[in-house]
VOGU-3710 file (C-alpha; in Angstrom, 3 decimals, decimal comma):
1> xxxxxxxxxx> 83,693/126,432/98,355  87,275/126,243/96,962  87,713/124,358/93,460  90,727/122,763/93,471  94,092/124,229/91,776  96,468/122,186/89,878  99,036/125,325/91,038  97,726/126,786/94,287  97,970/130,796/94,670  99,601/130,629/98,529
11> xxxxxxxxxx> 102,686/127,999/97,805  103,060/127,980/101,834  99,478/127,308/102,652  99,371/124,823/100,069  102,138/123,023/101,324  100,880/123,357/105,031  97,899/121,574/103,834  100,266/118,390/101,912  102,618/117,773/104,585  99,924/116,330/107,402
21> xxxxxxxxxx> 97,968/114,550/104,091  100,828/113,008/103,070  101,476/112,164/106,763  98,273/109,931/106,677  99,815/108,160/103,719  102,437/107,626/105,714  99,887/105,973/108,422  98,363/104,309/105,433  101,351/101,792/104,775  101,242/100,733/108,780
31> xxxxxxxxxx> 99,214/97,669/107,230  101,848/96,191/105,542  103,826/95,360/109,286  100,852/92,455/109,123  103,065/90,127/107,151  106,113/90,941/110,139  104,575/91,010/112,842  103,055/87,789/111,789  105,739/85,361/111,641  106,481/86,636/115,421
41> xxxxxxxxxx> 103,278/86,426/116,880  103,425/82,735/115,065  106,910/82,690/117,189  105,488/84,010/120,521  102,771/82,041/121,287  103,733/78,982/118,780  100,764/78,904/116,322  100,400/76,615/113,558  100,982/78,160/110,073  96,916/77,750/109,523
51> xxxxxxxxxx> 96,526/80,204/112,829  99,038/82,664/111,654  97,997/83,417/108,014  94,588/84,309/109,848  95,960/87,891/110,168  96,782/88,574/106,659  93,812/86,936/105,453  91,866/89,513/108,216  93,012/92,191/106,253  91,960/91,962/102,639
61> xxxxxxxxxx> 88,407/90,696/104,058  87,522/94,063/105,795  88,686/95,830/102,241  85,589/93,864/101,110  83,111/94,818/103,732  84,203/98,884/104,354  84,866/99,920/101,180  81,188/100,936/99,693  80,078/101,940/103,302  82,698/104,348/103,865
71> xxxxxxxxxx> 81,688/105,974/100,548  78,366/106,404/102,273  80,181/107,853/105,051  81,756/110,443/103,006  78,631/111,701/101,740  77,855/112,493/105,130  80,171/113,921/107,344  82,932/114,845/104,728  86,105/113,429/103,520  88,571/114,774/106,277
81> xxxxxxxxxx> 86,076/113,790/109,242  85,991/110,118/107,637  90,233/110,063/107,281  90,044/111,133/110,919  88,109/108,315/111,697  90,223/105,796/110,214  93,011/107,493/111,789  91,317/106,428/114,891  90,597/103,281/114,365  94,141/102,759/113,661
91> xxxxxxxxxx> 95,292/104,328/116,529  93,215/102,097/118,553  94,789/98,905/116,496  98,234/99,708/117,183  97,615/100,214/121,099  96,306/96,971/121,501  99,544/94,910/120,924  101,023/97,079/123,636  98,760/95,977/126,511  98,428/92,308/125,725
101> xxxxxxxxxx> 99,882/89,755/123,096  97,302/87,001/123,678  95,917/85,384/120,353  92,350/87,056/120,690  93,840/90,593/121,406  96,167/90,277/118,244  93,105/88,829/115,748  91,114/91,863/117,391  94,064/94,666/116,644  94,501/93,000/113,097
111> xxxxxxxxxx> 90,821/93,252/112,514  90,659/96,762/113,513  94,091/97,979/111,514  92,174/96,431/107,918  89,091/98,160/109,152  91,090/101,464/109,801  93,183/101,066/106,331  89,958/100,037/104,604  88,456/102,985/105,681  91,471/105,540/105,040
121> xxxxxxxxxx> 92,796/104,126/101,374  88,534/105,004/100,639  88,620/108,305/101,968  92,870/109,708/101,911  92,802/109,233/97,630  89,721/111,578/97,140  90,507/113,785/99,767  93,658/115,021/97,428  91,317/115,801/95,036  90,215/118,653/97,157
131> xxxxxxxxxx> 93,963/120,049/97,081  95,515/118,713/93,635  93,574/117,990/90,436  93,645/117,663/86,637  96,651/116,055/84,964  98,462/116,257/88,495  96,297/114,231/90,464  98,321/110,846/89,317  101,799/111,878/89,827  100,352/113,496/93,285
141> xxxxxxxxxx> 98,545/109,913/94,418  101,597/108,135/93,170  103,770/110,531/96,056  101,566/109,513/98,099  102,093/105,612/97,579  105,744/106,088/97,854  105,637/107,849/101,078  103,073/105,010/102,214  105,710/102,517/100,745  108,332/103,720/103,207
151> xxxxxxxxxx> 106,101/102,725/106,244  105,836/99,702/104,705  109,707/99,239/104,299  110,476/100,611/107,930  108,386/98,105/109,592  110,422/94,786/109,596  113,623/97,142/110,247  111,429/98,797/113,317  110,258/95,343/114,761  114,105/93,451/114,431
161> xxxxxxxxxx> 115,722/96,629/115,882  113,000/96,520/118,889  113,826/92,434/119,248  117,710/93,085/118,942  118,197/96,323/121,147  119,840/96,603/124,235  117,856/99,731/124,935  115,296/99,276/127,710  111,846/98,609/125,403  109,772/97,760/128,787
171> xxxxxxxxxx> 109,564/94,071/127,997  108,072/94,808/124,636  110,147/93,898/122,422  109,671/93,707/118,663  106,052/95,199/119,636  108,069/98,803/120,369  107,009/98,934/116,364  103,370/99,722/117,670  104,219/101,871/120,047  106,003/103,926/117,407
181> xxxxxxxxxx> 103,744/103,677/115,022  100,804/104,407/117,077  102,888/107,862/117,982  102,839/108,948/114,526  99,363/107,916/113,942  98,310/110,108/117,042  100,395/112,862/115,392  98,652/112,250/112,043  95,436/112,832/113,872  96,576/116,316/115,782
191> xxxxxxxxxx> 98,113/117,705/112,316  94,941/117,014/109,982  92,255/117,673/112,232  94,075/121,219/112,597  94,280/121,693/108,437  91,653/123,203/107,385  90,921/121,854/104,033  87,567/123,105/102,039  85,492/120,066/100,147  82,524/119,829/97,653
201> xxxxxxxxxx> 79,382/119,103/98,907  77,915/115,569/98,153  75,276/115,918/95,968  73,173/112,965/97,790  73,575/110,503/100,546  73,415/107,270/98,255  73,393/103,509/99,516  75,297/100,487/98,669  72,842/99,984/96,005  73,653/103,287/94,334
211> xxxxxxxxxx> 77,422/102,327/94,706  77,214/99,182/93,570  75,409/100,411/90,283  78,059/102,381/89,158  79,761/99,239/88,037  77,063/99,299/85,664  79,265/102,464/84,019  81,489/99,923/81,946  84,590/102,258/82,604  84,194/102,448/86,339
221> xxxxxxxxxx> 83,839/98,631/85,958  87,114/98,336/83,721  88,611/100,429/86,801  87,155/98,072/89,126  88,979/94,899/87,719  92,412/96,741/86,753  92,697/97,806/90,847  91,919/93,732/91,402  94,635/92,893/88,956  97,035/95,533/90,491
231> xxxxxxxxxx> 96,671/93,788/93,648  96,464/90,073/92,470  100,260/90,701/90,958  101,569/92,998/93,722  100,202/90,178/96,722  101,127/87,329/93,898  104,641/88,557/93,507  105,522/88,380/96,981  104,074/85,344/97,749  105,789/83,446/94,125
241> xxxxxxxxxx> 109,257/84,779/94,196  110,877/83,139/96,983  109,014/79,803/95,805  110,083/80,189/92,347  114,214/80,033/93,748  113,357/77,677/96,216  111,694/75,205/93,662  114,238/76,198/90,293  117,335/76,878/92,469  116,708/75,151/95,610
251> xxxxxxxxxx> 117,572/78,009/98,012  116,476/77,760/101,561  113,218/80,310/102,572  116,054/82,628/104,306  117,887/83,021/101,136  115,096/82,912/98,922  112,891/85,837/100,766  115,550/88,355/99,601  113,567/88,317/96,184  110,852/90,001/98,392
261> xxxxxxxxxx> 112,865/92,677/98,922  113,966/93,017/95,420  110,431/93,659/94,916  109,946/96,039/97,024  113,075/97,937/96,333  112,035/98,244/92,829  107,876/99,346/93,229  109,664/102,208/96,199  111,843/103,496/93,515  108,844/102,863/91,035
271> xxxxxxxxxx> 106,289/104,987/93,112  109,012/107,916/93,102  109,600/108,374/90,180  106,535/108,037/88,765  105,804/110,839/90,595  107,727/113,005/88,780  107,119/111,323/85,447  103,958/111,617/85,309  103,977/115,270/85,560  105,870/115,470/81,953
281> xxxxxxxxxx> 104,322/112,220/80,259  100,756/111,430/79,674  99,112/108,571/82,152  98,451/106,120/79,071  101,865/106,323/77,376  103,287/105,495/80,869  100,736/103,067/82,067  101,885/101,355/78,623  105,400/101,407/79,304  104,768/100,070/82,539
291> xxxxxxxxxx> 102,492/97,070/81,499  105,299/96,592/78,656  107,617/95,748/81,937  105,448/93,489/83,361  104,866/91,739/80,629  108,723/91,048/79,886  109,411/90,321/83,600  106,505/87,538/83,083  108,414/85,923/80,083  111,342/85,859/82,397
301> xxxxxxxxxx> 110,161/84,568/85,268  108,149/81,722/82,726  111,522/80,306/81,568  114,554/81,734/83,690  116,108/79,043/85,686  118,974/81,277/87,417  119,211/83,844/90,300  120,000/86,971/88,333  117,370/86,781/85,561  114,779/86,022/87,871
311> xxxxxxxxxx> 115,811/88,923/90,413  115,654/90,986/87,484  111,950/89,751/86,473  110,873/90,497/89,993  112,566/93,985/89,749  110,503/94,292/86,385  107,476/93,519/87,824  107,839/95,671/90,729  108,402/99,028/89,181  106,134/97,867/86,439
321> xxxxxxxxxx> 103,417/97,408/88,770  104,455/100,470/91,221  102,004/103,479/88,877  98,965/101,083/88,173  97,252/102,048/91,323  97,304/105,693/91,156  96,964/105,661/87,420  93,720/103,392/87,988  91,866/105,204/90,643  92,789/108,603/89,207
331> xxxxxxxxxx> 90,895/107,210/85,388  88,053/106,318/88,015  87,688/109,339/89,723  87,873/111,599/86,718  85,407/109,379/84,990  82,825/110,208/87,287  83,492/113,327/89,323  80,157/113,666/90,622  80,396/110,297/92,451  84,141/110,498/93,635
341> xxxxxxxxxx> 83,436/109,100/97,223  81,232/106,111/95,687  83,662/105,230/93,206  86,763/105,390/95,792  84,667/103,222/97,815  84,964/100,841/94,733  88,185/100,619/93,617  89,380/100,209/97,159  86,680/97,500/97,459  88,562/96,179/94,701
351> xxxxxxxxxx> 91,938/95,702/96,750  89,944/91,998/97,624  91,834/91,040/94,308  94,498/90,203/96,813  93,073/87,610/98,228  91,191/86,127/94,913  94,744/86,173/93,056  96,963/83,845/95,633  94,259/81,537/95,954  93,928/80,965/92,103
361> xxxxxxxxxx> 97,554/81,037/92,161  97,709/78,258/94,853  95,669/75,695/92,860  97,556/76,713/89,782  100,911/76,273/91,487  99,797/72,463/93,206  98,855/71,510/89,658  101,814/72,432/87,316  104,522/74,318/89,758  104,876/77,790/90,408
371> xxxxxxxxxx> 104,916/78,076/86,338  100,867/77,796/86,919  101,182/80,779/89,259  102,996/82,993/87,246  100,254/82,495/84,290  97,891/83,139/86,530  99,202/86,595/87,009  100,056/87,279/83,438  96,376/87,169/82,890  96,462/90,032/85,067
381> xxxxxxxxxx> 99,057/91,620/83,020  97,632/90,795/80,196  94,336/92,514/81,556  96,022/95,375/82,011  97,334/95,703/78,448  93,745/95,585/77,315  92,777/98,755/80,042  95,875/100,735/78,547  93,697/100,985/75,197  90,841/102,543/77,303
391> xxx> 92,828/105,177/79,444  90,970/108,700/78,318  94,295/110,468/78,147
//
């Protein structure tokens, strides 16, 4: 059994071992083309706006329901076996689309690509830990959520350029996005299953009762809630900025959604170089700093009434909010290394936070304006400035 290096002796092997890893990340961010394709299945078969949310909303419940179970998993047939798995179930997701677009068959592909993420974001993070640890392990996970942010940013591109093209795409259309991704996903699958990549042995095969009671552990719990904050802002900002121009500038939706991007744009650039940063700065200085961020973008997005300052805000928030996750589950997993696959089964069972936040955010919005949303998610910033005290280094 190998214990893991924080600088492996055989640079080549090492990085032969990264590259398909890193790859799954990659496959990872395929879940984030839910929110595109979307608003064109809504356009394909003319659903009502109640009919199309259904497949976000698909998403974040699976996160609920895998999460603790594939820690079980783990614990039995290994780490890599259970990415493999998900990798599979993905696979399977992203074939669907390209045999039939009928309602059903899209709520069934859906289902199956939050069951397939749910099931890789629990297993991918502690399957680094095999390969990278120490002081490393957060600048390594955060890597890994930039290279899974590029997926994310390649999928509306992917889906308008197979809608536009004047290349033959068989009649599929903006679904030629599956078929690409799907290829990758099958190549993820080929280059991981031939890694060979040593693991710890579980101690025990525990239950959802053991997992569960590691919330007990008021740290792991602390963890628990910072990953649902993480998500509560990062689902809340998307959803708030274009309604914050449309309601204090009156912008139209198209005009409005480029504050989406702006988010985006910033947590990308965030995720990168936090990578690095975190390799010369400790995790709770820069968990601070970034929390600091947030916290200013929330004063400006309370009281700014023009385009700039808000974009700005946004920006904040994004690259504030871009080194929480890593920083989070890396705490978690060092807090209790003798449970790693249990507690990843937590914190990604804590990813429901994005469906708790908008709806909280909702009500507060149709009471007092978006205002009431964006107070909603400073009390997830301000959350967060209460975990920065407890970070162990």
């Amino acid at each position: 059994m190998n214990t893991p290096q924080s600088l492996p002796t055989g640079r080549k092997s090492f990085l032969m071992q990264m590259a398909p890893v890193m790859l799954c990340f990659f496959a990872m961010g395929f879940v984030d083309l839910v929110g595109t394709a979307s608003n064109y299945v809504q356009k394909d078969l003319g659903l009502t706006d109640s009919e199309a949310n259904l497949f976000p909303s698909l998403v974040f419940f699976w996160f609920l329901i895998f999460s603790v179970p594939t820690g079980m998993l783990m614990n039995k047939i290994g780490r890599k076996k259970t990415v493999l798995v998900s990798l599979a179930v993905t696979t399977l997701s992203l074939i669907l689309p390209i045999t039939d677009d009928s309602y059903p068959t899209m709520l069934l592909a859906f289902s199956l690509l939050g069951i397939g993420n749910a099931i890789m974001q629990t297993s991918l993070n502690p399957l680094v830990t095999n390969l990278i640890s120490g002081d490393k392990l957060a600048s390594t996970l955060t890597f890994g959520q930039f290279v899974k942010a590029i997926a994310s940013f390649l999928a509306p591109i992917l889906a308008a350029w197979g809608a536009t093209t004047y290349l033959p795409t068989f009649g599929l259309g903006w679904r030629s996005l599956f078929v690409i991704y799907a290829v990758v996903s099958f190549l993820s699958i080929s280059m991981l299953a031939a890694t060979p990549i040593e693991e710890e042995a579980a101690d025990k095969a525990s239950g959802v009762k053991a997992c569960l009671k590691l919330l007990g552990k008021p740290f792991i719990l602390l963890c628990f809630l910072g990953i649902m904050c993480h998500v509560g802002i990062d689902v809340g900002t998307n959803t708030t900025a274009p309604k914050l121009l449309m309601e204090r500038l009156s912008l139209p939706l198209e005009e409005a959604g480029f504050a989406t991007s702006v988010y985006f744009i910033f947590r990308t650039a965030g995720c990168f170089l936090g990578a690095f940063i975190l390799r010369k700065v400790s995790a709770r200085h820069f968990f601070a700093f970034s929390v600091a961020l947030m916290l200013i973008a929330m004063g400006m997005l309370f009281v700014c009434d023009t385009l700039m300052p808000i974009y700005i805000g946004v920006g904040l928030v994004g690259f504030g909010n871009s080194n929480v996750f890593s920083i989070v589950f890396s705490q978690a997993l060092t807090a209790s290394p003798r449970e790693k696959n249990e507690v990843s089964g937590l914190m990604i069972m804590g990813l429901f936070g994005g469906t708790v936040f908008p709806l909280a955010m909702g009500y507060a919005a149709d009471a007092i304006g978006q205002v009431g949303a964006v107070a909603v998610m400073t009390a997830g910033v301000a959350y967060l400035l209460f975990y920065t005290l407890k970070i162990k280094s």
